[in-house]
C-alpha positions as CSV (number, residue, x, y, z in Angstrom):
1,X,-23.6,-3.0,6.9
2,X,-23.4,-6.8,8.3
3,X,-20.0,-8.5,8.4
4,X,-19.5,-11.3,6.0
5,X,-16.8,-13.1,7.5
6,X,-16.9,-14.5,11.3
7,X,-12.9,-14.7,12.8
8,X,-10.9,-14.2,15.1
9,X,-7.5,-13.5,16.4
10,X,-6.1,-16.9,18.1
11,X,-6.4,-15.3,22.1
12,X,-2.6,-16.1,22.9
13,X,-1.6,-13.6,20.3
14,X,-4.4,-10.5,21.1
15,X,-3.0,-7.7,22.7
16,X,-3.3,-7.4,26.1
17,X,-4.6,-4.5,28.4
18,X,-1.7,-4.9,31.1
19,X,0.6,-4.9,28.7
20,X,-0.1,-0.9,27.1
21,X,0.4,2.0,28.7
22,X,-2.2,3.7,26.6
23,X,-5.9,2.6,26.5
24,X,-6.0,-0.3,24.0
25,X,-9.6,-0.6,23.3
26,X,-9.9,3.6,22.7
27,X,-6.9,3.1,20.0
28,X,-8.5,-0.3,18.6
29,X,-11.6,1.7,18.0
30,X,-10.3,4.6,15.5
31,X,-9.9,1.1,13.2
32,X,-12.9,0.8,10.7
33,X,-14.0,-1.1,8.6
34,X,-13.9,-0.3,4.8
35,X,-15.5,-1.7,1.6
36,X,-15.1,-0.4,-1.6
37,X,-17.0,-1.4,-5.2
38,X,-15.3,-0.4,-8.4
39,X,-17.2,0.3,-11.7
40,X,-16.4,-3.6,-13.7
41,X,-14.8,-1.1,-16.9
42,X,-12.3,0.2,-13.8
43,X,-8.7,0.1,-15.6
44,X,-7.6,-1.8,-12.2
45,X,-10.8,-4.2,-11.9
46,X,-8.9,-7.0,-13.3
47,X,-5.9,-6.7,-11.2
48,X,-7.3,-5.7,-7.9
49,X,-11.2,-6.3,-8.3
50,X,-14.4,-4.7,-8.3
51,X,-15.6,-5.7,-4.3
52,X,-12.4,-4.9,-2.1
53,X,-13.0,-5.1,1.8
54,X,-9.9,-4.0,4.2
55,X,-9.4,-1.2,6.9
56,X,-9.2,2.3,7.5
57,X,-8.0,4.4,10.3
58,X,-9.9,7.3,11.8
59,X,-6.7,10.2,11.7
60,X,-9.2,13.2,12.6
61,X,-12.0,14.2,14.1
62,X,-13.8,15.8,10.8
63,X,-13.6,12.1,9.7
64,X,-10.6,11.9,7.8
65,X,-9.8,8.3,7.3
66,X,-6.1,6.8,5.8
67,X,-5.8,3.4,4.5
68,X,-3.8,1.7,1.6
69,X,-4.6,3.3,-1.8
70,X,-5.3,-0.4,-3.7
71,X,-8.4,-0.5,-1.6
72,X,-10.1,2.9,-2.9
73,X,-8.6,3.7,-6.2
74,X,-11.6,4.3,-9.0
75,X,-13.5,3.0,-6.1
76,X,-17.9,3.9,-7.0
77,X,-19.2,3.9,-3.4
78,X,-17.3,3.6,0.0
79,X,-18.6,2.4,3.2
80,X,-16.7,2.3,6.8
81,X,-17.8,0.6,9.5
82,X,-17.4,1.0,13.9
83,X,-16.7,-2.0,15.7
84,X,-19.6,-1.1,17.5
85,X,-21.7,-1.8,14.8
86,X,-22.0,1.7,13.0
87,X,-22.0,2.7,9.3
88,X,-21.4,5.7,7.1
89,X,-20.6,6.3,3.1
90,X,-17.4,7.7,2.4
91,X,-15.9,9.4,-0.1
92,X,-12.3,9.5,-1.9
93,X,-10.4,12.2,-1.2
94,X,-7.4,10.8,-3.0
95,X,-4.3,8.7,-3.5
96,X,-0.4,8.4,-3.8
97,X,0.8,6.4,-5.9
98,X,4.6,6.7,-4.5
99,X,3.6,6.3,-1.1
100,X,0.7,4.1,-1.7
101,X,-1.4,5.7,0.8
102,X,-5.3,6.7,0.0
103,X,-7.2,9.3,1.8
104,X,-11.1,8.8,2.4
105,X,-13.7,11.3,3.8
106,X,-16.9,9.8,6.5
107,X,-19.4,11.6,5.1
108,X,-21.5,11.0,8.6
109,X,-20.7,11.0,12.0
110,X,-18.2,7.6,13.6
111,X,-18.7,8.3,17.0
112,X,-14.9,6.8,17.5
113,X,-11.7,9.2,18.7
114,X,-9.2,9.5,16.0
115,X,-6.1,7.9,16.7
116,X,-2.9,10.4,16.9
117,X,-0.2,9.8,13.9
118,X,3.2,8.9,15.9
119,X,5.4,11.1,13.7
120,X,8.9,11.5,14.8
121,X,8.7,8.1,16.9
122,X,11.6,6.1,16.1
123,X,10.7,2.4,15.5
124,X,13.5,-0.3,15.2
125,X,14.0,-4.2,15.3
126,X,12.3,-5.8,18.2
127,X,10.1,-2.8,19.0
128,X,6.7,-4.1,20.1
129,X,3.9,-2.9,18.1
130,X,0.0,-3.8,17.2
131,X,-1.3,-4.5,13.8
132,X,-5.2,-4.3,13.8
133,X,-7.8,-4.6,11.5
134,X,-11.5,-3.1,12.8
135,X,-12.9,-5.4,15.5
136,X,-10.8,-4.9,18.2
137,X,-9.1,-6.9,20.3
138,X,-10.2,-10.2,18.8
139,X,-9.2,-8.6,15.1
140,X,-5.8,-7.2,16.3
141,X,-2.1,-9.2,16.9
142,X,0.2,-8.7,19.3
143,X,3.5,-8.2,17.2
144,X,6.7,-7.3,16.7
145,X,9.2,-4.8,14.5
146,X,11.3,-7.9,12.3
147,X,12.9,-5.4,9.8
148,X,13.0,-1.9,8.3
149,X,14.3,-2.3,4.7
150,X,14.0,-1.2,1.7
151,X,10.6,-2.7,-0.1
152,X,10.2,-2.9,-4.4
153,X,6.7,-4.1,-5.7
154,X,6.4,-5.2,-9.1
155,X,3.8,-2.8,-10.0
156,X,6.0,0.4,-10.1
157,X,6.8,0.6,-6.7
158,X,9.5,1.3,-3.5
159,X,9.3,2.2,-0.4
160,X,12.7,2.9,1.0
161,X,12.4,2.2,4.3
162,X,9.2,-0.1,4.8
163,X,8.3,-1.8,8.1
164,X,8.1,-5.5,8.9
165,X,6.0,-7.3,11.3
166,X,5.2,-10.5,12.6
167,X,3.5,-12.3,13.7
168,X,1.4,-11.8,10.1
169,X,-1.9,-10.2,10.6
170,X,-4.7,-12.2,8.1
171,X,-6.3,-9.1,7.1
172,X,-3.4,-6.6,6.3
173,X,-4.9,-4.1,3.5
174,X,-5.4,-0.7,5.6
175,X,-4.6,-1.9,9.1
176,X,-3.8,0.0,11.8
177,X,0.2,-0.5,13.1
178,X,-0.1,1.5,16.7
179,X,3.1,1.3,18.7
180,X,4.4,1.1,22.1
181,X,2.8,4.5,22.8
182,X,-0.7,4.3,21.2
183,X,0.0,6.1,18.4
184,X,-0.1,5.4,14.4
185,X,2.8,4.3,13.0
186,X,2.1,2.4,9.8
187,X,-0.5,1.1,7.7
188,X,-0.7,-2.2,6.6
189,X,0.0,-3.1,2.9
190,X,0.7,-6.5,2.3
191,X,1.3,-10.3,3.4
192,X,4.7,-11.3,2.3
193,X,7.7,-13.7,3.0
194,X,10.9,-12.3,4.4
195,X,14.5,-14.7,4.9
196,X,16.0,-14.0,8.0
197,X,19.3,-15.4,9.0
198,X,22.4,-17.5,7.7
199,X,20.1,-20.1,6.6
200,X,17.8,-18.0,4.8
201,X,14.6,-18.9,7.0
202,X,11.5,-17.9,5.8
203,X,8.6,-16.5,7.7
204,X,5.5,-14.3,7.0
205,X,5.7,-10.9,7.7
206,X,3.4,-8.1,7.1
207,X,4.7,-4.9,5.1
208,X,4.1,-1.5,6.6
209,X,3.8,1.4,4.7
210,X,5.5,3.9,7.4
211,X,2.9,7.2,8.7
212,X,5.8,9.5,8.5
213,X,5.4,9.5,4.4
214,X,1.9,11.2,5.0
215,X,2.2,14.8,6.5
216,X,4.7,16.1,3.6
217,X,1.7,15.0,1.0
218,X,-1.5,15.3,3.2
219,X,-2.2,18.9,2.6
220,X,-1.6,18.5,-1.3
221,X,-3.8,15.1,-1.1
222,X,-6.4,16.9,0.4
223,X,-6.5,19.7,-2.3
224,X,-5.4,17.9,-5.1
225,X,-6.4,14.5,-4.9
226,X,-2.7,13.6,-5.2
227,X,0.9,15.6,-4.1
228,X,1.2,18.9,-6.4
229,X,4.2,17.3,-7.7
230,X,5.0,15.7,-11.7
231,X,4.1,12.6,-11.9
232,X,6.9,9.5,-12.1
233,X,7.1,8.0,-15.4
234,X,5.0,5.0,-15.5
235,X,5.8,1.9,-17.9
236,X,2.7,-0.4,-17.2
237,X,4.6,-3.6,-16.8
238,X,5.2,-6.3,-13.9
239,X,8.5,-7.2,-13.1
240,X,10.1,-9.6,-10.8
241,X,13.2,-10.7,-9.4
242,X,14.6,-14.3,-10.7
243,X,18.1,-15.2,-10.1
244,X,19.3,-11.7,-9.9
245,X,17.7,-11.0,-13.2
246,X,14.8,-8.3,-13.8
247,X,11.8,-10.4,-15.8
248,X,8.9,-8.9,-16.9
249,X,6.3,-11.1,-15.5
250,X,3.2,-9.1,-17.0
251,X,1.7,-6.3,-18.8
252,X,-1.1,-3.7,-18.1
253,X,-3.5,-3.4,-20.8
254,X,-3.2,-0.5,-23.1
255,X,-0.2,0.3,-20.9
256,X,3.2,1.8,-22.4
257,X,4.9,-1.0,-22.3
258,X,2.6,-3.2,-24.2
259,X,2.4,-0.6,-26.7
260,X,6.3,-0.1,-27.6
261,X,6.2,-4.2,-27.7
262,X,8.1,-5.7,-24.8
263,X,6.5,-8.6,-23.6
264,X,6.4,-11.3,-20.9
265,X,9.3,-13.5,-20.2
266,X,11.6,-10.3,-21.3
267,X,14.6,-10.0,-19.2
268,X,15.7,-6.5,-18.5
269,X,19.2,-5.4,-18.6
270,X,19.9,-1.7,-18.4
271,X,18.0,1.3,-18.7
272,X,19.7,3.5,-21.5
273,X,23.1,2.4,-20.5
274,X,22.9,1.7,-16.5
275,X,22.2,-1.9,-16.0
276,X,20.2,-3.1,-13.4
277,X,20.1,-5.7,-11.0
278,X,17.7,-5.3,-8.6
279,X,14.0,-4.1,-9.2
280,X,14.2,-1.2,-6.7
281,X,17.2,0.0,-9.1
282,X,15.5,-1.0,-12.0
283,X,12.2,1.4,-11.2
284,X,14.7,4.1,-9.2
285,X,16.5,4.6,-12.4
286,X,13.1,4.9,-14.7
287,X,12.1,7.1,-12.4
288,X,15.2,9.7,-13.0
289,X,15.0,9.9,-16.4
290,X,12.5,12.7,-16.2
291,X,8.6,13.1,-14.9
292,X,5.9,11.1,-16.8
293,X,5.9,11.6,-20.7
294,X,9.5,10.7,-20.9
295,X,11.1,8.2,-23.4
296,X,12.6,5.6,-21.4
297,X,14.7,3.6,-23.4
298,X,15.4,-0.2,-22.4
299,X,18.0,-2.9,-23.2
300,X,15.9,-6.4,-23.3
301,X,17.2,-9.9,-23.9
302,X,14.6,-11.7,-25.4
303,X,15.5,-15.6,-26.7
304,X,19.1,-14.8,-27.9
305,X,19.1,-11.9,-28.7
306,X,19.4,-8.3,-27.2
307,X,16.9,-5.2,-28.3
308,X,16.5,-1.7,-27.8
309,X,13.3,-0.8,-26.5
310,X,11.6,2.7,-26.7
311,X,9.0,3.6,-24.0
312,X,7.0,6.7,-23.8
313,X,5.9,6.2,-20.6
314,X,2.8,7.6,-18.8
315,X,1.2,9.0,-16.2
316,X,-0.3,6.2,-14.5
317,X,-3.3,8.5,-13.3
318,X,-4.9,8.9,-16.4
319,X,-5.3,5.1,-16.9
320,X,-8.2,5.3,-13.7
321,X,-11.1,6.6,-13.3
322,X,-11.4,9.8,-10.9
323,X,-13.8,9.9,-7.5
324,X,-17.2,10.9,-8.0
325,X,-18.3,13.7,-5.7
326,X,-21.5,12.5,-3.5
């Protein structure tokens, strides 16, 4: 499969050989490649796409591959790619949606080493670290640990103790984060702004979905398709932080929430009778009132005045269509 795209890495900010102690270019090369095309009816086609194109990182040497769940989910065909110039299908073992972490199988032979997880490695602030997309050297950034802190997405989402880089890496979706020892670390979810400081500077950061979530799920993933585990109640709605109010900024399609009638511009103020103020607490207390299939009852200002709003919510798996076996 040909490459679309010609870039590269500005050389002042490429990793180094004399500054590893591993061998860089072995660990650069368990990063592949991945596309994915997704069936145009796909419940997330809309949102995410039908041609996605990111990273995936050779964890075995049977071919298991991990990269970041958006990539894969109710993907048709997969392909991963070598940076030598190789190509094989894949297939989609699964996905978690708490952890946001996909699984995908080579179904043919990389000819790469798999890259060893770094479980049990602390990483801190100011830890050095390399975030690399498939390519190499030229595709991969010579960065550093900024933060670990607690991240919220507005699709449902927290991860409580998420890892921060920068320099930002261009190409984020499924990267490879290898630290000081050569080892896997994170994998690369998105491109976002972080403040840092009295002044509340600004920079752009990459958020890292840390390895360490994977090896309590892995073996469930790899039977299931997900963790053998109920599934978190799932509304269907996007909701942001503005001014320290919750605001739903969107709804999924045929999702709970559209269905029990909240709509955009809604501002949320408690669930039952906790308020909330932040949208990690928001979704951390939807997610304790019970597995999916719950009743999640919401208080909602909308124009002037305040409603009760009654929410069977979901499991968000049945909204998307499941891998075909090759």
């Amino acid at each position: 499969m040909s490459k679309t795209v010609d870039w590269e890495i500005p050389s002042e900010i490429q990793p180094k050989v004399a500054d590893c102690s591993f061998d860089l270019d072995a660990a650069l090369s368990s990063v592949l490649g991945l596309r994915a095309t997704i069936p145009e009816d796909a419940f997330t086609a809309g949102t995410l796409g039908t041609e996605r194109a990111g990273s995936g990182v050779l964890i075995r040497g049977d071919g298991l591959v991990v990269t970041i769940g958006y990539l894969v989910t109710e993907a048709e065909t997969i392909w991963l790619t070598t940076a030598a110039g190789g190509a094989v299908p894949g297939h989609v073992l699964g996905y978690d949606q708490e952890t946001g972490f996909g699984l995908v199988q080579a179904l043919g032979r990389l000819n790469v080493p798999p890259i060893e997880l770094g479980i049990g490695m602390r990483v801190g602030a100011g830890d050095r670290a390399i975030m690399a997309a498939e390519g190499g050297r030229r595709h991969a950034v010579a960065a550093r640990v900024v933060a670990r802190q607690e991240f919220a997405g507005y699709w449902e989402y927290v991860v409580d103790h998420a890892i921060f880089t920068a320099p930002a890496h261009p190409f984020w979706g499924g990267a490879a984060l290898i630290g000081a020892d050569g080892r896997l670390i994170g994998i690369g979810s998105l491109h976002v702004q972080n403040a840092n400081g009295g002044r509340e500077l600004r920079r752009d950061v990459n958020m890292v979905v840390p390895i360490e979530l994977l090896p309590p799920i892995l073996d469930d993933m790899l039977t299931f398709g997900r963790p053998n585990r109920p599934a978190r109640p799932w509304l269907g709605l996007y909701a942001t932080e503005v001014e320290d109010a919750i605001v739903i900024a969107g709804l999924a399609e045929r999702g709970p929430a559209s269905k029990a009638g909240l709509r955009p511009g809604d501002r949320v103020l408690a669930v039952r009778d906790d308020p909330v103020a932040s949208l990690a607490g928001f979704w951390r207390r939807v997610w304790a009132g019970g597995p999916a299939g719950s009743e999640v009852v919401l208080q909602v200002a909308r124009d002037n005045e305040t409603l009760t709003v009654r929410v069977l919510s979901s499991d968000r798996a049945r909204f998307l269509k499941a891998p075909k076996l090759h």
